[in-house]
PATILO-356846 format. One record per atom (N, C-alpha, C, O): x, y, z; atom name; chain; residue number from 1. Coordinates in Angstrom, 3 decimals, decimal comma. Atoms other than C-alpha are relative to their C-alpha. Example, Ala and Ser with C-alpha at 12.3 -4.5 7.8 and 13.67 -1.06 7.14 Angstrom:
r u 0,890&v -1,190&w 0,000&atom N&chain A&n 1 $
r u 12,300&v -4,500&w 7,800&atom CA&chain A&n 1 $
r u 0,900&v 1,200&w 0,000&atom C&chain A&n 1 $
r u 1,936&v 1,181&w 0,665&atom O&chain A&n 1 $
r u -0,820&v -1,190&w -0,060&atom N&chain A&n 2 $
r u 13,670&v -1,060&w 7,140&atom CA&chain A&n 2 $
r u -0,770&v 1,090&w 0,730&atom C&chain A&n 2 $
r u -0,261&v 2,198&w 0,899&atom O&chain A&n 2 $
This chain:
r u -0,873&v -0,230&w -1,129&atom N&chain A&n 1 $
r u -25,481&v -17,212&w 3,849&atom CA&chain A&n 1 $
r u -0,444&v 1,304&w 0,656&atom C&chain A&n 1 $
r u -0,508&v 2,428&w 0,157&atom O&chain A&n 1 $
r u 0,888&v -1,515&w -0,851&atom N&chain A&n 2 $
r u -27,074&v -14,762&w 6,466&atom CA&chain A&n 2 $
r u 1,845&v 0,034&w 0,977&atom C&chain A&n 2 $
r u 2,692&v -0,859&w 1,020&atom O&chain A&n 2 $
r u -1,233&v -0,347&w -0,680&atom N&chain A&n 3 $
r u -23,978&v -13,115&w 8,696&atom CA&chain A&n 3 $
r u -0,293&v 1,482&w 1,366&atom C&chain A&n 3 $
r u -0,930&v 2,492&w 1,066&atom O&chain A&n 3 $
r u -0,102&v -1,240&w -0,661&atom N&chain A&n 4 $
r u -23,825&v -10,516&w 11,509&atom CA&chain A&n 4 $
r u 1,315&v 0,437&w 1,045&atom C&chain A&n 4 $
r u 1,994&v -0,336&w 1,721&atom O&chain A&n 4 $
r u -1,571&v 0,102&w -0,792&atom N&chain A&n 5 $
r u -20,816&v -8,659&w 13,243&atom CA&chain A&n 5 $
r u -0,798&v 0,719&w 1,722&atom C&chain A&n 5 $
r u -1,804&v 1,405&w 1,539&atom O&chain A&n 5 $
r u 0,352&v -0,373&w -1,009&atom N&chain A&n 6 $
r u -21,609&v -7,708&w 17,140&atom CA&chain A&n 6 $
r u 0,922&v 0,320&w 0,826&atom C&chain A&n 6 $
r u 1,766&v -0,475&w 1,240&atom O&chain A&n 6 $
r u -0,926&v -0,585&w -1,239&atom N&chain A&n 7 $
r u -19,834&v -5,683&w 19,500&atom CA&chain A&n 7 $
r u -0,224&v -0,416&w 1,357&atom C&chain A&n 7 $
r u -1,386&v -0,798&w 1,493&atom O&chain A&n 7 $
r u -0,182&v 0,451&w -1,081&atom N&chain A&n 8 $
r u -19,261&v -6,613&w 22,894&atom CA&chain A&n 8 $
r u -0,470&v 2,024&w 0,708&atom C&chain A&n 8 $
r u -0,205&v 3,112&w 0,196&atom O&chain A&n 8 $
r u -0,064&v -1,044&w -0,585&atom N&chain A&n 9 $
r u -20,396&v -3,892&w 25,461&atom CA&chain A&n 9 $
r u 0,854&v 0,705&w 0,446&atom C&chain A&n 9 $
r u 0,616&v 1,870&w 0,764&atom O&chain A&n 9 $
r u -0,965&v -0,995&w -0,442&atom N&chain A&n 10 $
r u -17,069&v -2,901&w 26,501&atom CA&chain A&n 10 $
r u 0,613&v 0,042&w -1,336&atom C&chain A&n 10 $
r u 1,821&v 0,105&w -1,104&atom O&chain A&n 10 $
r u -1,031&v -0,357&w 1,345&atom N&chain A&n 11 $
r u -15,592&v -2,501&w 22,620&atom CA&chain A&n 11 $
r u 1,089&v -0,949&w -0,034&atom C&chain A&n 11 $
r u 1,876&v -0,858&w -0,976&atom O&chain A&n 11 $
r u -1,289&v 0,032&w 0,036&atom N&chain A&n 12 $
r u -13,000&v -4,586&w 23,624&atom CA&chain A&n 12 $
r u -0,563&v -1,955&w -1,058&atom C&chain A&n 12 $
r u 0,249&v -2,327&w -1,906&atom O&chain A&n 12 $
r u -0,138&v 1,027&w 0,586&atom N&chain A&n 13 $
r u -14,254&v -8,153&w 22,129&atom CA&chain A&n 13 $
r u -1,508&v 0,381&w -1,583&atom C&chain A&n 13 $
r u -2,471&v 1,143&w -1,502&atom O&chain A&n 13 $
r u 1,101&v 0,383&w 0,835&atom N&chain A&n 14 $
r u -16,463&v -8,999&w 18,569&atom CA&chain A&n 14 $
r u -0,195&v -0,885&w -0,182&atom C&chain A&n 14 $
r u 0,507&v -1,842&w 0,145&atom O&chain A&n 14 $
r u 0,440&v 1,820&w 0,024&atom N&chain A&n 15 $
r u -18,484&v -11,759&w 17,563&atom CA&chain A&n 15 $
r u -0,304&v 0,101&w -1,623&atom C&chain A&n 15 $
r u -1,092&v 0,917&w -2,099&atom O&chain A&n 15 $
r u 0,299&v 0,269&w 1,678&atom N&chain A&n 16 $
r u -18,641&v -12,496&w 13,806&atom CA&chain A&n 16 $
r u -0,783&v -0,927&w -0,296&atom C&chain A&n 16 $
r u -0,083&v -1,778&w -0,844&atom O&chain A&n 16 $
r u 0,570&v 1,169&w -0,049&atom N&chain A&n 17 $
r u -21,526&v -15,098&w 13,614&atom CA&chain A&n 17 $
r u -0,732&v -0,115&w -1,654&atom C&chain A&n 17 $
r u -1,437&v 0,699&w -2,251&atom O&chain A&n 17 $
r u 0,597&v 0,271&w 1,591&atom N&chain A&n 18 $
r u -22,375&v -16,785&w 9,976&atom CA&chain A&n 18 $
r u -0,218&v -1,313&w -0,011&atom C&chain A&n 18 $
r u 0,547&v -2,178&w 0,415&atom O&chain A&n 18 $
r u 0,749&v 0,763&w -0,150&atom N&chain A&n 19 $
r u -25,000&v -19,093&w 9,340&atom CA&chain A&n 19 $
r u -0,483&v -0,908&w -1,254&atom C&chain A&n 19 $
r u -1,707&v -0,779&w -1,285&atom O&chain A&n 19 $
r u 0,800&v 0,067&w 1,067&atom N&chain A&n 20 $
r u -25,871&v -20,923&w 5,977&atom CA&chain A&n 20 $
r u -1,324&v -0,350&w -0,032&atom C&chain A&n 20 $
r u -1,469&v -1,555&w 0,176&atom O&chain A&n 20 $
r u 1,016&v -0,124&w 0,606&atom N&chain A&n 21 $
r u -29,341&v -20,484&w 5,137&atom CA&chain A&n 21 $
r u -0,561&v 1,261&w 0,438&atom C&chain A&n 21 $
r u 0,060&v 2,316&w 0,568&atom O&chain A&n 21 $
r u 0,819&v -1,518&w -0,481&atom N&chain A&n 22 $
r u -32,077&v -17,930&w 6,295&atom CA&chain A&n 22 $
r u -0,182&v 0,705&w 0,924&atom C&chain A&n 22 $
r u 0,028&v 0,063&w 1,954&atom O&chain A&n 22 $
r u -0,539&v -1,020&w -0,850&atom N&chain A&n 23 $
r u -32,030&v -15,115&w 8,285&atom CA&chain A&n 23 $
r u -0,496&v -1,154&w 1,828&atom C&chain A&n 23 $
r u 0,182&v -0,969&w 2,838&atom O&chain A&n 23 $
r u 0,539&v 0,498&w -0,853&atom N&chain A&n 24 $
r u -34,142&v -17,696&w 10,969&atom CA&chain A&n 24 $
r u 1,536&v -0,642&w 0,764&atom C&chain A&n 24 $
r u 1,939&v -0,433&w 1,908&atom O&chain A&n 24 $
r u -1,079&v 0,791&w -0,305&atom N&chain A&n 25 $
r u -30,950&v -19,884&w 11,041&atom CA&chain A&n 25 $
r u 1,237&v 0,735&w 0,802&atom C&chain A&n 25 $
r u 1,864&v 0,268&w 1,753&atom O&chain A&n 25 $
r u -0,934&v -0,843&w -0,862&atom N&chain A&n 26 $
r u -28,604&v -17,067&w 12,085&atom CA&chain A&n 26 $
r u -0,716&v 0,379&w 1,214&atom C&chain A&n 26 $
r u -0,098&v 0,382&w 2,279&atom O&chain A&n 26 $
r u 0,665&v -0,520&w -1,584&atom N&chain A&n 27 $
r u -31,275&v -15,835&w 14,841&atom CA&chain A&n 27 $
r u 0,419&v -1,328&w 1,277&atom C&chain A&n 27 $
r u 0,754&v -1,348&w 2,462&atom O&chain A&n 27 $
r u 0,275&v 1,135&w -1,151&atom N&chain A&n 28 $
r u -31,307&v -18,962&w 16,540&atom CA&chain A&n 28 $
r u 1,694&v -0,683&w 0,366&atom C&chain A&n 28 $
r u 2,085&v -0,921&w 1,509&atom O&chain A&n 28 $
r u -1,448&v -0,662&w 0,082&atom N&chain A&n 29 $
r u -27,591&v -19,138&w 15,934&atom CA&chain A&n 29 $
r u 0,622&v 0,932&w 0,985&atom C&chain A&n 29 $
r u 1,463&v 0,699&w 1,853&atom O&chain A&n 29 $
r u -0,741&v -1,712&w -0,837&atom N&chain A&n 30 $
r u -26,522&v -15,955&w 17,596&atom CA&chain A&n 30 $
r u -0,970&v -0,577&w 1,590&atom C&chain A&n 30 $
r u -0,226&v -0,747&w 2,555&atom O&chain A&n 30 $
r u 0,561&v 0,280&w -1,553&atom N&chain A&n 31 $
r u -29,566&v -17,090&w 20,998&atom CA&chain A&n 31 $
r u 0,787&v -1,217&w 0,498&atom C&chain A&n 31 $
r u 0,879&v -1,352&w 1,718&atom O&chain A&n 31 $
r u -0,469&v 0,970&w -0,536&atom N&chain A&n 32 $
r u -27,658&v -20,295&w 21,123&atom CA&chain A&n 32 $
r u 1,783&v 0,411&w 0,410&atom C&chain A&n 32 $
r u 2,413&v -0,466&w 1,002&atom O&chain A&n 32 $
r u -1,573&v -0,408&w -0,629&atom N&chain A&n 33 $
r u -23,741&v -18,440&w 21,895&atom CA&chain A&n 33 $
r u -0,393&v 0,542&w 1,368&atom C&chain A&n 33 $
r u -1,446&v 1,106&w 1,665&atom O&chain A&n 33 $
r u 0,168&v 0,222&w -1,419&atom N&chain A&n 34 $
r u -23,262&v -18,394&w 25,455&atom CA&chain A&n 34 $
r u 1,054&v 1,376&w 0,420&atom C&chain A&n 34 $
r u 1,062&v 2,019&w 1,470&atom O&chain A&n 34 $
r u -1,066&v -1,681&w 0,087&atom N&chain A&n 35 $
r u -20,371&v -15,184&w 24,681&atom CA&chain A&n 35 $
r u -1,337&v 1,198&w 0,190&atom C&chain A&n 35 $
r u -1,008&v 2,151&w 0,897&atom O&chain A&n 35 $
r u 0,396&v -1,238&w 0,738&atom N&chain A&n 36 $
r u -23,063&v -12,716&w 23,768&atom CA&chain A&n 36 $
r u -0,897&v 0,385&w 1,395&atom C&chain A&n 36 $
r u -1,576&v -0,443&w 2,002&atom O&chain A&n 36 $
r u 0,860&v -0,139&w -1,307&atom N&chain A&n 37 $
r u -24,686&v -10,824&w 26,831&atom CA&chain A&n 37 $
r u -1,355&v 0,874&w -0,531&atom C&chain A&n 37 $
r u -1,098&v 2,053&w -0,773&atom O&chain A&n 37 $
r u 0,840&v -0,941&w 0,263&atom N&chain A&n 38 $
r u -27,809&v -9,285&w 25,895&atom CA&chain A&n 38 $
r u -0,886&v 1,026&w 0,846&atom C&chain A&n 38 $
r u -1,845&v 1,742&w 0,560&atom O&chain A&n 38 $
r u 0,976&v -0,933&w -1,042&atom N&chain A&n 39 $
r u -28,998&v -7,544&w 28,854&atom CA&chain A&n 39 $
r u 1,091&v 1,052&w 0,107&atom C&chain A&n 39 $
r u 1,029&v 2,155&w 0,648&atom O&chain A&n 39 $
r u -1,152&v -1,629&w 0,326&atom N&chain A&n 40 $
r u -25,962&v -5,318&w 28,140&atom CA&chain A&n 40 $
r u -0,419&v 0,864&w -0,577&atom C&chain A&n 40 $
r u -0,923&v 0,708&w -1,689&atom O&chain A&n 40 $
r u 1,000&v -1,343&w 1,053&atom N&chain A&n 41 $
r u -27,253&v -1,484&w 27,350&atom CA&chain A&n 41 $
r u 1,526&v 0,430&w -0,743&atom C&chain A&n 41 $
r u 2,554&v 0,584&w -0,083&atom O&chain A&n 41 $
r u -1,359&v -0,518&w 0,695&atom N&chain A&n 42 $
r u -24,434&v -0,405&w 24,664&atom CA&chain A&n 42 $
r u -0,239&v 1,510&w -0,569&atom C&chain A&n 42 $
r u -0,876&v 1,596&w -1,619&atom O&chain A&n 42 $
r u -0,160&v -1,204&w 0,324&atom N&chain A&n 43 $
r u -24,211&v 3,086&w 24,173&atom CA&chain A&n 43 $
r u -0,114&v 0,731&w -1,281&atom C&chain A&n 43 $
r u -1,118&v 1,224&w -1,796&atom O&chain A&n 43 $
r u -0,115&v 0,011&w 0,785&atom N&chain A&n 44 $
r u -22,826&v 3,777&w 21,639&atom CA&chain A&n 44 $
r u 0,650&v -0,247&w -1,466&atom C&chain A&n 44 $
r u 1,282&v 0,631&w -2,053&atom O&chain A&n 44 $
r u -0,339&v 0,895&w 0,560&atom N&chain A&n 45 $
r u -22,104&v 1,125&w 19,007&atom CA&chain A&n 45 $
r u -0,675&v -0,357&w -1,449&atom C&chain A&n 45 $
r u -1,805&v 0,109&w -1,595&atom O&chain A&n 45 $
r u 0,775&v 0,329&w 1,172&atom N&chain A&n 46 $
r u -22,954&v -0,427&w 15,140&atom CA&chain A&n 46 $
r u 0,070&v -1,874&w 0,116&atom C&chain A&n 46 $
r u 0,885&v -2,592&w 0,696&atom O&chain A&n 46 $
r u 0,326&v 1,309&w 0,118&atom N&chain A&n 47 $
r u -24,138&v -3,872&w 14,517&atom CA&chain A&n 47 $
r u 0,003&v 0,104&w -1,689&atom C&chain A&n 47 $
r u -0,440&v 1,072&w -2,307&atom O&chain A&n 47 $
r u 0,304&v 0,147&w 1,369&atom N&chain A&n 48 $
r u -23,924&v -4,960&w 10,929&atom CA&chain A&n 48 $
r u -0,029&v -1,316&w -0,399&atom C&chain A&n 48 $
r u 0,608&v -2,225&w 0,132&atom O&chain A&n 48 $
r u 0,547&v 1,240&w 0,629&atom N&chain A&n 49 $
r u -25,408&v -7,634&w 8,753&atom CA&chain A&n 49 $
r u -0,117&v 0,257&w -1,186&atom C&chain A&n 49 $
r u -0,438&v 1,362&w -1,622&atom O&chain A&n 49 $
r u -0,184&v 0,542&w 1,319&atom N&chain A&n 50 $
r u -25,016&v -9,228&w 5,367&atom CA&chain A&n 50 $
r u -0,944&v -1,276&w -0,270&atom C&chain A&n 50 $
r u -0,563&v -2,420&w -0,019&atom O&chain A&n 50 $
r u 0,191&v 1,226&w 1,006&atom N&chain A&n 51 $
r u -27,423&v -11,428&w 3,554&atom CA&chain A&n 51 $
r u 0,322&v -0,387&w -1,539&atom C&chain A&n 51 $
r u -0,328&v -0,054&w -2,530&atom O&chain A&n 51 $
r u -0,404&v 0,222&w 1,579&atom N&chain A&n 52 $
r u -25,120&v -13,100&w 0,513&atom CA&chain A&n 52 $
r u -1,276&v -0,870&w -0,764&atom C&chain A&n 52 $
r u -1,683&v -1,930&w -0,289&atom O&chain A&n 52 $
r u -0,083&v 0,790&w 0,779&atom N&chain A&n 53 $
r u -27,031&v -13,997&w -2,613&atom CA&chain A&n 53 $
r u 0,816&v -0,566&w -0,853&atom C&chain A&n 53 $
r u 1,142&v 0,259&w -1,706&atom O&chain A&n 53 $
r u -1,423&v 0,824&w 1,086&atom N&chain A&n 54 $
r u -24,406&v -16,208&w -4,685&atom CA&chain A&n 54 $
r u -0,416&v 0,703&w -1,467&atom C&chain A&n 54 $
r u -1,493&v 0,531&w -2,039&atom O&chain A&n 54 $
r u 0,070&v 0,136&w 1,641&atom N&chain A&n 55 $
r u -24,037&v -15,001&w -8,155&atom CA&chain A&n 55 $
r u 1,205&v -0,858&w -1,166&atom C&chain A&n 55 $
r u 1,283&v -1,069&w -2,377&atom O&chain A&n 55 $
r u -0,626&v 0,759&w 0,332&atom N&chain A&n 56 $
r u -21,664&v -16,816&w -8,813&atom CA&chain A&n 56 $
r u 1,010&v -1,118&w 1,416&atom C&chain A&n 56 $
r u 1,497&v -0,768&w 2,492&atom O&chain A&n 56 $
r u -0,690&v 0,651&w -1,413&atom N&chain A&n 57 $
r u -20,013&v -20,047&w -6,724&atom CA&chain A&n 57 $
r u -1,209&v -0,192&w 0,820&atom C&chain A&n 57 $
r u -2,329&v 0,209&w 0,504&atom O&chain A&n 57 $
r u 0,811&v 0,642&w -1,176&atom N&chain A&n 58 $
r u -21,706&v -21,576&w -3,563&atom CA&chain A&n 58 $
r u -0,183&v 1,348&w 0,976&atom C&chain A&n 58 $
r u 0,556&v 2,309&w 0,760&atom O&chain A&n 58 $
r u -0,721&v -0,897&w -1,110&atom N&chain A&n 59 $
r u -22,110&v -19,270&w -0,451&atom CA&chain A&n 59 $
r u 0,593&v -0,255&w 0,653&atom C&chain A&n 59 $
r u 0,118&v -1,230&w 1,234&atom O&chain A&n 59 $
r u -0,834&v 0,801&w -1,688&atom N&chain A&n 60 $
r u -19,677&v -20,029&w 2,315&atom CA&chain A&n 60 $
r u 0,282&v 0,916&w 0,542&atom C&chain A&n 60 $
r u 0,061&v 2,047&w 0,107&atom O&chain A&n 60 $
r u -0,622&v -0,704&w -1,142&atom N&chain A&n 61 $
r u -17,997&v -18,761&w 5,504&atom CA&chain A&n 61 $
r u 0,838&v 0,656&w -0,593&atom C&chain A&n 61 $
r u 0,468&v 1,816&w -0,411&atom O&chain A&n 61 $
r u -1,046&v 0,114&w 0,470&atom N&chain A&n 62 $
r u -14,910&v -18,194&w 3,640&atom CA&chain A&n 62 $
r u -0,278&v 1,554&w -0,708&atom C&chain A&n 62 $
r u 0,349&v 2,511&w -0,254&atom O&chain A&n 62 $
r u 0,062&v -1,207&w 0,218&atom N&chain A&n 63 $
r u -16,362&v -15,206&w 1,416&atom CA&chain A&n 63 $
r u -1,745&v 0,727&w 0,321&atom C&chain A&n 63 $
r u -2,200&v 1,445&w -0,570&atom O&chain A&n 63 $
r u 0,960&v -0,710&w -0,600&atom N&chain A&n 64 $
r u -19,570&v -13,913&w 3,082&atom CA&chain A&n 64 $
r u 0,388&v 0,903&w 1,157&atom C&chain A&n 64 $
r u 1,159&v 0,529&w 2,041&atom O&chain A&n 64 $
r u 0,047&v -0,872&w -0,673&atom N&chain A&n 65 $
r u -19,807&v -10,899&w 4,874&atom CA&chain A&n 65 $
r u -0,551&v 0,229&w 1,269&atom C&chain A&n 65 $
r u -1,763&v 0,338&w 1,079&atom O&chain A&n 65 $
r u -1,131&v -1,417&w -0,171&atom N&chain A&n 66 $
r u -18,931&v -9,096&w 7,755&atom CA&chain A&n 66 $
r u 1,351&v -0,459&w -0,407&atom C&chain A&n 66 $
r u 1,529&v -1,667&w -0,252&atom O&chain A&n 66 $
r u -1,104&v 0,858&w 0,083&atom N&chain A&n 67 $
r u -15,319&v -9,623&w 6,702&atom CA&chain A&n 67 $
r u 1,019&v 0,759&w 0,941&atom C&chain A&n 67 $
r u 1,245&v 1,960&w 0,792&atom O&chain A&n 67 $
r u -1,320&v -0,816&w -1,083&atom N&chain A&n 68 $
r u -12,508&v -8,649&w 9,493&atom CA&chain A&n 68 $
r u 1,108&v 0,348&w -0,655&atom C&chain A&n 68 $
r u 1,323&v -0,334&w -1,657&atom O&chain A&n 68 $
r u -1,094&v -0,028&w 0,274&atom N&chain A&n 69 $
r u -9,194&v -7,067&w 8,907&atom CA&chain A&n 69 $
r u 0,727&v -0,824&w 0,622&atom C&chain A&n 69 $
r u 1,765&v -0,878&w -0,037&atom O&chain A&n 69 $
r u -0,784&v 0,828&w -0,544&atom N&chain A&n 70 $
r u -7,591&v -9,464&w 11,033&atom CA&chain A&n 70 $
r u -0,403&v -0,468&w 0,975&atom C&chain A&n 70 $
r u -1,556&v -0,206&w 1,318&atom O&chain A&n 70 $
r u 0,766&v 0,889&w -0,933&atom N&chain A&n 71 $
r u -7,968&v -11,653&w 13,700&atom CA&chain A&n 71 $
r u -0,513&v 0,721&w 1,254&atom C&chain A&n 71 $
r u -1,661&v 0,597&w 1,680&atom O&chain A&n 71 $
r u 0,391&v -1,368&w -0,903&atom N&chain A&n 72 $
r u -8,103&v -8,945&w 16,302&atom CA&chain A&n 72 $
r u -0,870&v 0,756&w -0,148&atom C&chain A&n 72 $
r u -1,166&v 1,637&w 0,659&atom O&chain A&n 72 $
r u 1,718&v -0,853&w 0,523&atom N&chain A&n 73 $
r u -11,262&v -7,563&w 14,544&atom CA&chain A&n 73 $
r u 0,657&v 1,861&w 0,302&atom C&chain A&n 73 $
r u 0,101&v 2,714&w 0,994&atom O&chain A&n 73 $
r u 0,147&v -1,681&w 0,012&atom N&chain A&n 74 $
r u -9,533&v -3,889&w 14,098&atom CA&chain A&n 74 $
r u -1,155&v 0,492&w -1,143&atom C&chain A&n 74 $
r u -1,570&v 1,650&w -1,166&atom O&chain A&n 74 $
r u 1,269&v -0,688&w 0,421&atom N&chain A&n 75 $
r u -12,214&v -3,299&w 12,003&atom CA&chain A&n 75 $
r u -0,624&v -1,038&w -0,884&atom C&chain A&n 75 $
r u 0,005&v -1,945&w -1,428&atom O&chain A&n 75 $
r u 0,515&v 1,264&w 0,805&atom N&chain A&n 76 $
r u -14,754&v -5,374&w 10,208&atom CA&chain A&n 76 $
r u -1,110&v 0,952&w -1,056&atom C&chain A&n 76 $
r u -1,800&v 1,941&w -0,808&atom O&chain A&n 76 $
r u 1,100&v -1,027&w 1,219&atom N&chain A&n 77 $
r u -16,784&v -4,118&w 6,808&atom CA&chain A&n 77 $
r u -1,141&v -1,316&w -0,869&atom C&chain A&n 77 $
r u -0,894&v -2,501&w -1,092&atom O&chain A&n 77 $
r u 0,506&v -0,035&w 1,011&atom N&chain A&n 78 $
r u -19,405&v -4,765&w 4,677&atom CA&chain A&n 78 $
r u -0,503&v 0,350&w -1,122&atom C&chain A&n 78 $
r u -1,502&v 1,069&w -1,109&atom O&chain A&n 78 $
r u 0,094&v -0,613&w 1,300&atom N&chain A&n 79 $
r u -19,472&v -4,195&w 1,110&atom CA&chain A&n 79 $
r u -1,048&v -0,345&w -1,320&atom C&chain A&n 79 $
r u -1,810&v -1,215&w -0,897&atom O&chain A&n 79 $
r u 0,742&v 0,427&w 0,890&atom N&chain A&n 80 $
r u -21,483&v -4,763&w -1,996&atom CA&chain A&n 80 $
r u 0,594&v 0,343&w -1,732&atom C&chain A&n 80 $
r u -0,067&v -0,037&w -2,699&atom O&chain A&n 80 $
């Protein structure tokens, strides 16, 4: 499970995009959302990404990382 969290250029929206398999699958993933503007210059902002290996259990959406505090994305983490 590859994952990445992305800020929106004005702060005000995020995009949480998670992909199962390899990091290829999330790239092409994330070029195919029609939300995400990339000719936006963002200032100053973090992008973060998670590739889960399972050590135990399957990987899924459900517990792979970034994970949000709530639906409103006040803040989203990744941990290890």
């Amino acid at each position: 499970m590859t994952c990445v969290a992305l800020d929106s250029a004005d702060g005000k929206d995020m995009s949480i995009i998670k992909k199962q398999g390899k990091v290829k699958a999330l790239e092409e993933e994330i070029f195919c959302r029609t939300n995400l503007d990339f000719e936006s210059e963002i200032q100053c902002h973090v992008g973060i990404a998670h590739t889960r290996w399972a050590t135990h259990g399957v990987p899924s959406e459900v517990n792979a990382h970034p994970q949000r505090s709530d639906y409103e994305h006040a803040f989203v983490v990744v941990h290890n």
